[in-house]
C-alpha positions in Angstrom: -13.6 20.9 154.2 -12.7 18.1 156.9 -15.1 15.2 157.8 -16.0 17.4 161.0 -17.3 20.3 159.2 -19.2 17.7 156.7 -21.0 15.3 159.4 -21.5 18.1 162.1 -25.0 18.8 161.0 -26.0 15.6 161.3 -24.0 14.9 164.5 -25.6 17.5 166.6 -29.1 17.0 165.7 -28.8 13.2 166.9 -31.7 12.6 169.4 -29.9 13.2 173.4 -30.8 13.2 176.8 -30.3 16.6 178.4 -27.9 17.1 181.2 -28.6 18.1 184.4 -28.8 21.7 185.0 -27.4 21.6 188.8 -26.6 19.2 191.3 -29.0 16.2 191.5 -29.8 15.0 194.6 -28.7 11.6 195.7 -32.9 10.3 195.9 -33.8 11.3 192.2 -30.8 9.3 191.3 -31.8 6.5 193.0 -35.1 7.2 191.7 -34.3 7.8 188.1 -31.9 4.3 188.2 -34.8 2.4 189.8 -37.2 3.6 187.0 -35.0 2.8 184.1 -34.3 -0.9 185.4 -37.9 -1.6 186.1 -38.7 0.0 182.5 -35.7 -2.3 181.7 -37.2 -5.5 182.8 -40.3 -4.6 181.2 -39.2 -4.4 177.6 -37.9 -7.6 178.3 -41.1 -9.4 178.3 -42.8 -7.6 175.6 -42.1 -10.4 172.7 -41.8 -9.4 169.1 -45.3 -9.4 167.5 -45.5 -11.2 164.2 -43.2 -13.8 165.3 -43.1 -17.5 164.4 -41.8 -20.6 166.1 -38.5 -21.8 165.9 -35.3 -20.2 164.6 -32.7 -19.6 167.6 -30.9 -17.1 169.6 -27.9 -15.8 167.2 -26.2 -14.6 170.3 -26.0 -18.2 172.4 -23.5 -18.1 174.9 -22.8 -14.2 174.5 -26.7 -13.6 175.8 -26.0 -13.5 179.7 -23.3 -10.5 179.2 -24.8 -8.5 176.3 -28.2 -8.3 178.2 -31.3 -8.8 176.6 -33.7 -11.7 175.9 -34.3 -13.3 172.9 -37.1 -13.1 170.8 -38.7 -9.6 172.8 -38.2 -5.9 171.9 -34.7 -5.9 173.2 -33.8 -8.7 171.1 -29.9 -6.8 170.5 -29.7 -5.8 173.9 -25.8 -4.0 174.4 -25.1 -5.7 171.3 -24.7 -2.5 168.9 -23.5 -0.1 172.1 -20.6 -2.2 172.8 -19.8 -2.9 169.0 -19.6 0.8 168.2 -17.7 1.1 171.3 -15.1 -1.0 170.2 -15.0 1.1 166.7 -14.6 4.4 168.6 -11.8 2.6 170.6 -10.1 1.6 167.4 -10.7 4.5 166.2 -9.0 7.0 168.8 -6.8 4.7 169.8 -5.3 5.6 166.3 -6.0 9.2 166.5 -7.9 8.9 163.0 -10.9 11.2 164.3 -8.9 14.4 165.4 -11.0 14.9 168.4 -10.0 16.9 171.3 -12.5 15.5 174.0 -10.8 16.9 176.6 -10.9 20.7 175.7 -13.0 21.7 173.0 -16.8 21.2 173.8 -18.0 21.2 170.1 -15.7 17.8 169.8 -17.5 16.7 172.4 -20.8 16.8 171.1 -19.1 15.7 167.8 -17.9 12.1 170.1 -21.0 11.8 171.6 -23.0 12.4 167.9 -20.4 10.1 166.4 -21.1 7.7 169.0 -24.9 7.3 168.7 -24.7 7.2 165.2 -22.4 4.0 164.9 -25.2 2.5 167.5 -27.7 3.5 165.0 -25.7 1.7 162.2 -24.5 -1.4 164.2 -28.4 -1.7 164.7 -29.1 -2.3 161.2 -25.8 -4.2 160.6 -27.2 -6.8 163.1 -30.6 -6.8 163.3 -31.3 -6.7 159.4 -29.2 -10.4 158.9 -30.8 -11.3 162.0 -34.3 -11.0 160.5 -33.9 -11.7 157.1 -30.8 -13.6 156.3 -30.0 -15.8 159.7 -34.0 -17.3 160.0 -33.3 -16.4 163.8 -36.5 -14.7 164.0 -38.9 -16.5 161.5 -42.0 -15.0 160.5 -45.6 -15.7 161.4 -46.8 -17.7 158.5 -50.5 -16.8 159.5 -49.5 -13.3 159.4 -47.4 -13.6 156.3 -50.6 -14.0 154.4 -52.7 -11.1 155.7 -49.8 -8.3 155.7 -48.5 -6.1 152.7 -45.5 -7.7 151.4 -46.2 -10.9 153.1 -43.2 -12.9 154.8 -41.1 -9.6 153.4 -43.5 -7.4 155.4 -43.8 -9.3 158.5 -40.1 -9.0 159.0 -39.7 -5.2 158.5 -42.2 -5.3 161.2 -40.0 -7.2 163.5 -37.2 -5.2 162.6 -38.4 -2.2 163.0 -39.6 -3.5 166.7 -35.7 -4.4 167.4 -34.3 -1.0 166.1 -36.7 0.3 168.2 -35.8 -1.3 171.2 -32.0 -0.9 170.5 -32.7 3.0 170.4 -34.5 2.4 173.8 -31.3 0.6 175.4 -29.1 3.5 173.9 -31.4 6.4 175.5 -32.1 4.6 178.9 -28.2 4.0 179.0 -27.9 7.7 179.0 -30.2 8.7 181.0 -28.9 6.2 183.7 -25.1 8.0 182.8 -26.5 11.7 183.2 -29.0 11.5 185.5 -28.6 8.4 187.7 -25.8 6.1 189.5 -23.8 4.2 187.6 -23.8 3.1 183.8 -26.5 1.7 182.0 -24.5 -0.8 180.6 -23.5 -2.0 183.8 -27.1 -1.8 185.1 -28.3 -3.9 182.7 -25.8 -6.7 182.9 -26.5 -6.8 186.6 -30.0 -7.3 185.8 -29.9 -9.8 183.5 -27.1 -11.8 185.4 -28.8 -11.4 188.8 -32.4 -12.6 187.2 -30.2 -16.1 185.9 -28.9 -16.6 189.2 -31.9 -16.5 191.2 -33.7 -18.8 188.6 -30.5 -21.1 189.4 -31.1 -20.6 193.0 -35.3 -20.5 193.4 -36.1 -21.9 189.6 -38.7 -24.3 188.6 -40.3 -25.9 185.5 -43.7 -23.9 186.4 -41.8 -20.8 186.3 -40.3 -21.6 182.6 -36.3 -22.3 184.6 -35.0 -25.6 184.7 -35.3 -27.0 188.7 -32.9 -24.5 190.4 -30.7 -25.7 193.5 -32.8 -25.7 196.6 -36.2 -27.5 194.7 -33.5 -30.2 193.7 -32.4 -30.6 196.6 -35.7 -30.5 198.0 -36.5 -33.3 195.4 -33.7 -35.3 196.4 -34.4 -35.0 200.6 -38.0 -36.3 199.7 -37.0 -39.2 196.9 -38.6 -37.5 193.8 -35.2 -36.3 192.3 -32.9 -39.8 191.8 -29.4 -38.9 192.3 -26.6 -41.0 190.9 -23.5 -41.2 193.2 -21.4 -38.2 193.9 -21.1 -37.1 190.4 -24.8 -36.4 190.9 -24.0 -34.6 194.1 -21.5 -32.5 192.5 -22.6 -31.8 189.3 -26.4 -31.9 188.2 -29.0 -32.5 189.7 -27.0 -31.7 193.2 -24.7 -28.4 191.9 -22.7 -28.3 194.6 -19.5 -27.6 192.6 -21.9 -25.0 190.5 -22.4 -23.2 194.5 -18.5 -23.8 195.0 -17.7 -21.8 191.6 -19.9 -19.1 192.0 -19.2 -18.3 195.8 -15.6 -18.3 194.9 -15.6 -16.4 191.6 -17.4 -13.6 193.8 -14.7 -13.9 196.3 -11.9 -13.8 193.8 -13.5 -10.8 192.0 -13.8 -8.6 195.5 -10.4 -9.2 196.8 -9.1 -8.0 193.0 -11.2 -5.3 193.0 -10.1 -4.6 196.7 -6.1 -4.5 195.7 -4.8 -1.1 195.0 -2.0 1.3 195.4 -2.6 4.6 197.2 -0.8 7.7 196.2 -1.0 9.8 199.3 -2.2 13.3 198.6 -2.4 17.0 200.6 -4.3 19.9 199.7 -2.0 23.0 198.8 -3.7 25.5 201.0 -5.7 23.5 203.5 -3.0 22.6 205.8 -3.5 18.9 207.4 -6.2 18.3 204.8 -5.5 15.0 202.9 -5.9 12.6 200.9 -4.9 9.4 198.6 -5.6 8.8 194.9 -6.0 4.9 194.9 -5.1 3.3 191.9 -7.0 0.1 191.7 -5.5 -3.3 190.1 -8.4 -3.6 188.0 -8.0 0.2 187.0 -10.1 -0.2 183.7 -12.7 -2.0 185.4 -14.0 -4.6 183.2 -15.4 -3.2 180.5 -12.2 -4.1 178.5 -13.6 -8.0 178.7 -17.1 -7.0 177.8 -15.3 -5.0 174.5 -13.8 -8.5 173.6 -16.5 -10.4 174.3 -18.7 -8.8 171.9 -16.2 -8.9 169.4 -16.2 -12.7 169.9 -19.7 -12.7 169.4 -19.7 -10.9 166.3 -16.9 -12.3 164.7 -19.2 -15.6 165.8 -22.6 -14.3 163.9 -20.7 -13.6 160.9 -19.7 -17.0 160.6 -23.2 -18.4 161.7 -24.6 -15.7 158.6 -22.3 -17.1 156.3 -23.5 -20.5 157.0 -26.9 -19.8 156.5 -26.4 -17.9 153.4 -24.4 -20.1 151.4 -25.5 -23.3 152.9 -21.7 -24.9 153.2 -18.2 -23.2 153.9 -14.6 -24.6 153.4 -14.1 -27.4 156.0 -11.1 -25.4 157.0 -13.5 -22.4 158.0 -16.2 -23.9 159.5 -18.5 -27.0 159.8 -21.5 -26.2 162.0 -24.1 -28.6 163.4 -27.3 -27.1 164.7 -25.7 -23.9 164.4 -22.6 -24.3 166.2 -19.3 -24.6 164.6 -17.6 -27.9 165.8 -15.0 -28.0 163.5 -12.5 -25.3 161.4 -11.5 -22.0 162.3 -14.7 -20.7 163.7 -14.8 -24.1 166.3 -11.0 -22.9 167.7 -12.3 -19.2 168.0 -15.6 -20.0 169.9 -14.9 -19.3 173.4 -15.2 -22.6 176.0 -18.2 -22.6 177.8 -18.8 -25.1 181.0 -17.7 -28.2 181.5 -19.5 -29.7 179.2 -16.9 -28.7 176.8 -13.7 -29.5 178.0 -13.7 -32.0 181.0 -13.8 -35.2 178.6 -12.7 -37.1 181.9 -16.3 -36.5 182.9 -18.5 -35.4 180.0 -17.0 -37.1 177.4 -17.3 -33.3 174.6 -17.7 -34.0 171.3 -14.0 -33.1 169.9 -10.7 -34.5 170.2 -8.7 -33.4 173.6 -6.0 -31.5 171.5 -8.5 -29.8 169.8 -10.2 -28.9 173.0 -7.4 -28.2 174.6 -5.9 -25.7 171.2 -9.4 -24.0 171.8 -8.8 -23.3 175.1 -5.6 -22.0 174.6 -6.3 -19.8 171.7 -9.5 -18.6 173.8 -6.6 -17.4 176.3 -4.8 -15.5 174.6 -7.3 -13.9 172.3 -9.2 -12.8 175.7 -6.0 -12.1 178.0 -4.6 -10.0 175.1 -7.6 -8.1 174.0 -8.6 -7.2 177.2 -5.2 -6.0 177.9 -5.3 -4.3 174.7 -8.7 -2.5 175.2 -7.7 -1.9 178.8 -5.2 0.8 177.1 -7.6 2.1 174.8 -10.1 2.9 177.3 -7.9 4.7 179.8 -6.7 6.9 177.4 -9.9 7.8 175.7 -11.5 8.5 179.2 -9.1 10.5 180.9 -7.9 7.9 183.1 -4.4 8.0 181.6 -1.3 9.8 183.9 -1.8 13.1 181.8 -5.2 13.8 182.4 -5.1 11.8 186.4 -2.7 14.3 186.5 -4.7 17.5 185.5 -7.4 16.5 187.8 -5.2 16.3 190.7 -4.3 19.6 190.2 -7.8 21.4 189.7 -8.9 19.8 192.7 -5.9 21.8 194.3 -4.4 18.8 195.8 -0.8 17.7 195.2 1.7 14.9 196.1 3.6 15.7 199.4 7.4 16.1 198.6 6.8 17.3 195.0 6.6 20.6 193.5 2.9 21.5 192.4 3.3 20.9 189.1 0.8 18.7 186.6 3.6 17.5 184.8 5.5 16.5 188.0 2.2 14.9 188.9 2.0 13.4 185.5 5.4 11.5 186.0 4.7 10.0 189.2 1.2 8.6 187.5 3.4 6.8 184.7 5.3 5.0 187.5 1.9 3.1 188.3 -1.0 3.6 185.8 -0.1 2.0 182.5 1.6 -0.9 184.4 -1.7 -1.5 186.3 -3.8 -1.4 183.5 -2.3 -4.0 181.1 -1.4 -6.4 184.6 -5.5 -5.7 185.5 -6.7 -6.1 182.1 -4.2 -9.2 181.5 -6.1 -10.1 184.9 -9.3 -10.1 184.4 -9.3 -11.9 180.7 -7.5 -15.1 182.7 -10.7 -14.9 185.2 -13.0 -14.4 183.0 -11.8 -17.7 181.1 -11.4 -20.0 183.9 -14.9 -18.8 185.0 -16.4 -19.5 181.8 -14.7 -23.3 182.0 -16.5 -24.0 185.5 -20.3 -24.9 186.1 -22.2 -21.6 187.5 -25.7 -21.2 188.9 -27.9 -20.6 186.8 -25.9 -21.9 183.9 -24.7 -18.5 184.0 -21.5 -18.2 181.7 -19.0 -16.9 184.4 -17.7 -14.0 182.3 -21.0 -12.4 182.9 -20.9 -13.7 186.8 -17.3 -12.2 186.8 -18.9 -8.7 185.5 -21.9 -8.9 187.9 -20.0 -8.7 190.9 -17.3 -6.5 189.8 -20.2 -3.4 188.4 -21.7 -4.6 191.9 -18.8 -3.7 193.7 -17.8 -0.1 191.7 -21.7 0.9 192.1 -21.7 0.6 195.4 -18.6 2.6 195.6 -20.4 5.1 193.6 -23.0 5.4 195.9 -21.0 5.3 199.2 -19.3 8.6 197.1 -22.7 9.9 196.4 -23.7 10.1 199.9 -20.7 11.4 201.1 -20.7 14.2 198.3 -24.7 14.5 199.6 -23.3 15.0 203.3 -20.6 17.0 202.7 -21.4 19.2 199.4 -17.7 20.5 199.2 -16.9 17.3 198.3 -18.2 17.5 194.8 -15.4 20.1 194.2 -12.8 17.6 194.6 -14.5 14.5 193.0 -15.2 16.8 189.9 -19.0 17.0 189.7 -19.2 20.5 189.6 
């Protein structure tokens, strides 16, 4: 009996989010997408009852792109999604699971069981150190001595809030997927990105943000906010060069999402109907850089777990100060993050400039390589690859002027563009992704996560310019698929 037959009764009663039985119109998407966000934003400010005061946020620097807030429900945010993500990536990238996703609709349900379940599991694999080995989320001491089990009791509590709430982020990820625009995952970072930057912008003490760019400057107009020459101006409190950065990271971002090639395509029977299949530079989008990011952060945790646990590691590991590693291997794999961290010309980082400058190199070709890496994983395991481009091409009844009508004639004219484009657009977006973390942002934003805001900005409203023109012109969902 093979693994399949074994683990398919537990598989297919994983709890799901029915499909759609029809077409759903372009408002109940909006509406259902709306909902989820505001639902979204409010299980961000429910904080975790039974909590105590101090202890830290395990995730740090990782917090703006794996969504989230620290110390409420959604303490994990995409955390445990985006880990079991990168297992299933590992996973068929090596063609251990023997699923045909493509063709067989009970390996299907088997993926999509599969997939739930490794959230389920990366849920306990982070939240249960997080509570009870990494003190990131102390217990109430007052509580500790009225509930069963005292400080041991308190914490199951709080853990069993955050597997909650990761189950939560998990369902309203799928809902957004099957019933409204876009992916939850990409909702979610926009969210929590978008809420940053306007605290960067509009912020102040009284709202719980440090003073954001216009009451600075307001401060500084009227003499209540001392500026120090034009380092001041620049940098903090003025944040000029933090505007400067984050106008021209957006810029950047729309003009790569904006390069493509165009395959020009006609319809077989229409005569004069036609078309182009655009392959885009950034053809994998960038979820590659948010799959190595998250490994980053996890490889990260481990080592902060470690440190907790044993209470001191081989120098050559790690030396950590107030959590963070500043010397050994876990210092060269922590990703640079601002200015603050590099530009000893101006900041003067703690660290040596060859070791700052090793980390920066190492943190370039770790995220250049993995995202080109993942980049090729998820193609292939989401029928973006030539073969299946290919396929869909030809169900839609289109084909490439001058060639016969053939998907494998189709499918070698793909492989003359596809896999180039994905590793240059994956290799891409890993070197902006760095240089955007090493600049100051609004909002103290790390720019990998302003990098992903605007480019999920820019594909969802692409997916709802489609949306309305499938909602204008219904044939149009035959050739895009949705029916």
């Amino acid at each position: 009996m093979g693994w399949k037959e074994t683990a398919e009764p537990v598989l297919t009663r994983m709890p799901t989010v029915a499909r759609p039985e029809g077409h759903v119109p372009f408002k109940r998407k909006l509406a259902w997408t709306a909902g989820v966000l505001v639902m979204y934003f409010f299980l961000t400010n429910v904080t975790l009852w039974g909590l105590g005061t101090g202890g830290g946020d395990f995730y740090g620097q990782f917090r703006s792109i794996l969504a989230g807030n620290s110390r409420s429900v959604l303490q994990l945010g995409i955390g445990p999604i985006v880990t079991a993500s990168i297992v299933l990536q590992l996973l068929g990238g090596a063609n251990l699971l023997g699923l045909d996703t493509d063709n067989d609709p009970r390996d299907q349900i088997l993926y999509q069981g599969l997939q739930k379940l490794l959230v389920v599991v990366m849920i306990f694999l982070t939240g249960l150190p997080m509570v009870f080995a990494g003190n990131f989320l102390p217990a109430s001491q007052q509580l500790a001595q009225v509930v069963p089990g005292g400080t041991t009791g308190v914490n199951a509590l709080i853990f069993a809030q955050i597997a909650v709430g990761g189950v939560l982020i998990l369902l309203m990820d799928e809902v957004i997927s099957k019933w409204g625009v876009g992916s939850g995952i990409g909702l979610f970072i926009i969210a929590n990105i978008s809420q940053r930057i306007l605290g960067g912008l509009f912020g102040t003490e009284a709202l719980g943000y440090s003073n954001g760019f216009f009451p600075n400057w307001f401060g500084i107009a009227t003499g209540s906010v001392a500026v120090e020459g034009l380092g001041g101006i620049l940098l903090a409190p003025g944040q000029l060069v933090a505007v400067f950065t984050t106008l021209l990271i957006f810029v950047t971002v729309v003009y790569a999402e904006s390069v493509r090639v165009e395959i020009p395509l006609s319809h077989a029977r229409v005569k004069g109907a036609r078309g182009r299949f655009p392959v885009k530079l950034i053809y994998a989008s960038v979820l590659p850089i948010i799959l190595v990011r998250a490994l980053t952060a996890n490889i990260q945790f481990l080592g902060q777990i470690l440190n907790s646990q044993l209470g001191s590691l081989p120098s050559w590991f790690a030396v950590y100060s107030n959590g963070v590693a500043v010397e050994g291997l876990m210092y060269y794999l922590r990703p640079v993050r601002g200015p603050q961290q590099w530009m000893w010309f101006v900041y003067a980082p703690a660290g040596d400039p060859i070791d700052i400058m090793i980390r920066i190199a190492i943190d370039l070709t770790i995220t250049i390589g993995g995202s080109a890496i993942f980049a090729i994983f998820w193609v292939e395991t989401t029928d973006m690859g030539p073969e299946s481009t290919a396929r869909q091409i030809q169900n839609s009844g289109m084909q490439i002027p001058g060639f016969r009508q053939n998907p494998q004639v189709i499918e070698k004219v793909m492989e003359r563009y596809i896999p180039q484009v994905t590793v240059i657009g994956g290799a891409l977006v890993g070197l902006l992704a760095v240089l955007a973390n090493m600049l100051p942002t609004l909002g103290n934003v790390s720019g990998t996560g302003l990098l992903l805001t605007v480019s999920i900005t820019y594909k969802l409203y692409e997916e709802i310019a489609e949306e309305q023109l499938m909602e204008m012109h219904p044939m149009m969902r035959q050739m895009f698929g949705s029916e």
